[in-house]
Residue, then its C-alpha position, 0 to 999 in steps of 0.5 A: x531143614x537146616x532152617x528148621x534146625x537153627x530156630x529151633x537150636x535158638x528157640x532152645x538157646x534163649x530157653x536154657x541161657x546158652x550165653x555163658x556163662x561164658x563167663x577175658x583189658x590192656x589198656x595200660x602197661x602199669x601194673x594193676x590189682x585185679x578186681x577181686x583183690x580190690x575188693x575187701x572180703x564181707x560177710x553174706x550176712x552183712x547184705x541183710x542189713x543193707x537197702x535193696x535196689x528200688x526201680x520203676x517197674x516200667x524201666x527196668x530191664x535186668x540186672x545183667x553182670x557182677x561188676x566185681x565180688x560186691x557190685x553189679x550192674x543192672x540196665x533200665x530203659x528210659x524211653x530214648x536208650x539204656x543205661x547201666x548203673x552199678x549197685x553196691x550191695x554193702x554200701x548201696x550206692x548207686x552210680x551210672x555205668x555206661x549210657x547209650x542211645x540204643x538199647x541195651x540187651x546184655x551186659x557179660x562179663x570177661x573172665x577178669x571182670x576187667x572187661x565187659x560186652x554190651x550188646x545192643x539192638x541198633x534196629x530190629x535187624x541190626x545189632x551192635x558189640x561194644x567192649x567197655x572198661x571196668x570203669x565204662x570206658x569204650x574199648x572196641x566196637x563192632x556193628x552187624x547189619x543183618x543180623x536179629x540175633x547174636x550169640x557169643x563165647x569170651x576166650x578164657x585164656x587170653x581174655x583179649x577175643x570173642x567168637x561171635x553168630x550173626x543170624x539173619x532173618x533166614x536164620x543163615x549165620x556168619x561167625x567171626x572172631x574178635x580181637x579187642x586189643x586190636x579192634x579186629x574183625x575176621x570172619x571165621x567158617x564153622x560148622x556150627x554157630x555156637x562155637x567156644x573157645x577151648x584154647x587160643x588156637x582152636x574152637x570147639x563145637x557140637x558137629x550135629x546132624x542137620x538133617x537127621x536131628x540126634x540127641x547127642x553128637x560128637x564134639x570137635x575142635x577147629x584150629x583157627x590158624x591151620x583149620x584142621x579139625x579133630x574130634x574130641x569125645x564121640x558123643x556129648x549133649x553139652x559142652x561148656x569151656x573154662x581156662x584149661x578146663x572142658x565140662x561135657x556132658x553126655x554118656x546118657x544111659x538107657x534111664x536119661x542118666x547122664x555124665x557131667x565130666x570135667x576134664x583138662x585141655x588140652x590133654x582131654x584127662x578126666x578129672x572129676x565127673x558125676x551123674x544126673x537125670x536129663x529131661x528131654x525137650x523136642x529133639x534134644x536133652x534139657x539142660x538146667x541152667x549152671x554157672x562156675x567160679x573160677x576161683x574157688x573150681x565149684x559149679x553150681x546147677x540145677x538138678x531134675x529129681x527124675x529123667x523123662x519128658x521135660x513137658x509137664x514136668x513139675x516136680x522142681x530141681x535140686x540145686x546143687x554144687x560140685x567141687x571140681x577139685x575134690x569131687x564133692x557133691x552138695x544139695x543146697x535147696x530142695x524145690x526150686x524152679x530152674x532159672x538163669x544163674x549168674x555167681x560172683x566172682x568170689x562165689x558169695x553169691x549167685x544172682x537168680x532169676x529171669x532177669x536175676x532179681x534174687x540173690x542165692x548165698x550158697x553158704x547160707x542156702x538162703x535166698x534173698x529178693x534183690x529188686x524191689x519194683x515201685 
């Protein structure tokens, strides 16, 4: 039964994007600017006049990370290995990121956007983490035999550690906690593979029922130093960690209304919250995907326009935004298909799409085809 109910948690995980968002580099004691202040403010109109990334449609994988408010970085494979190159969306320059023999599934960034995660695939059951620079040098590297699948959560407060699931072919895992800095491994027992971070101390994580499949459960906290475990909400669907902040969802009424709470950590007081309709999907609550921006509080996802059965559902979302500091709720586009969204760090702009090939500018409502495949 515990197999069962891990596949079907990754089934659901790929679907929904679980990867953070989660959206933590000392690697000199002099003084440095961060990457949004290195950059110079720009006009989302300006990107209309500016060439769009030509690729061939046969080597390239996805754009996967911003690198900084104007640049990303997208990987193509070459037949040998990957390569991640960086694109300039005022200037339009390209340049090369980071190269590797092995190919590259993703790229994710740390809440700084000073230091990056490649994931990479070694073998089919044999994976690799390497954290790199903001200028693509190699910081620390980790290797995971066993393993055909990888999930992991970036510390937003100390930007220095990650918690990482190793699954293997049985679909058994083994969860660890990195640390950059000093290029350590511990492994670390939890109850549940994708934990996140919630302070430098403690983990938290869904404590669902293996055996008896529920649609919310409770979420608790593991401190890694003491082990001892707390709960922290009764009952939550999805729970997402940000610098002092927790977003849970849950509450789900009668209709499939839910409860998006955004709430302080560690004192758990609720700051902000609203409600949207949840679709259901196998055993468990369908959540669109969603991102937030750090520097400016907003959250941004996609909304249902109705709760039910997710299967056959064709009535399109809402996308939305929700300022986390005054409560404010916008509908920015009307009809639009739910899919992985990734915005810059000064919020500008969102990459969007499977493989964020488009663009969405939240202040212009505007989308924005960003790759053009040859």
């Amino acid at each position: 039964m515990k197999k069962n109910f891990w596949v079907v948690c990754i089934i659901i995980c790929m679907l929904l994007g679980c990867q953070s968002p989660s959206h933590p580099k000392e690697v000199s004691n002099a003084p440095t600017l961060s990457n949004q202040e290195k950059q110079k403010p720009f006009k989302p109109l300006n990107f209309h006049n500016e060439k769009k990334l030509s690729i061939p449609f046969d080597q390239f994988s996805a754009v996967s990370e911003w690198l900084n408010d104007e640049t990303i970085l997208y990987i193509v494979n070459d037949g040998t290995g990957s390569i991640v190159h960086s694109f300039d969306l005022v200037s339009g320059e390209t340049d090369v990121f980071y190269k590797s023999e092995e190919l590259i599934m993703s790229v994710e960034a740390n809440k700084t956007y000073e230091m990056f995660l490649v994931r990479s695939a070694v073998s089919t059951t044999e994976g690799k983490l390497r954290v790199l620079s903001d200028k693509g040098e190699e910081l620390a590297e980790w290797q995971f035999d066993n393993s055909i699948d990888i999930v992991f959560s970036w510390n937003p407060i100390s930007g220095q550690q990650l918690v990482v699931s190793s699954f293997k072919e049985d679909w058994s895992y083994d969860s660890f906690l990195l640390d950059v800095k000093n290029k350590s491994m511990l492994k670390q027992d939890v109850t549940d593979p994708f934990v996140q971070w919630l302070s430098d101390e403690d983990l938290g994580f869904i404590d669902w029922n293996q055996d008896m499949p529920a649609l919310e459960a409770p979420l608790n906290a593991l401190n890694v130093t003491t082990q001892e475990k707390k709960q922290l909400k009764e009952s939550v669907v999805m729970f997402h960690s940000y610098e002092n902040l927790l977003l849970s969802v849950g509450a789900v009424d009668d209709g499939g209304i839910a409860s998006y709470t955004f709430s302080r950590y560690p004192d758990l007081e609720d700051t902000q919250s609203y409600e949207a309709p949840l679709l259901t999907l196998y055993s468990n609550y369908f959540i669109p995907y969603y991102d937030f921006v750090e520097n400016s509080k907003m959250f941004y996802t996609f909304e249902s326009n109705r709760a039910g059965n997710a299967d056959g559902y064709t009535e399109g979302f809402q996308f939305i935004s929700f300022d986390t500091t005054s409560g404010e709720k916008k509908v920015l586009a009307k009809d639009m298909e739910n899919k992985p969204l990734k915005c810059s760090p000064n919020g500008i702009y969102c990459l969007y799409g499977y493989q964020l090939e488009q663009l969405i500018i939240p202040s212009t409502k505007e989308i924005v085809n960003l790759v053009e495949l040859s």
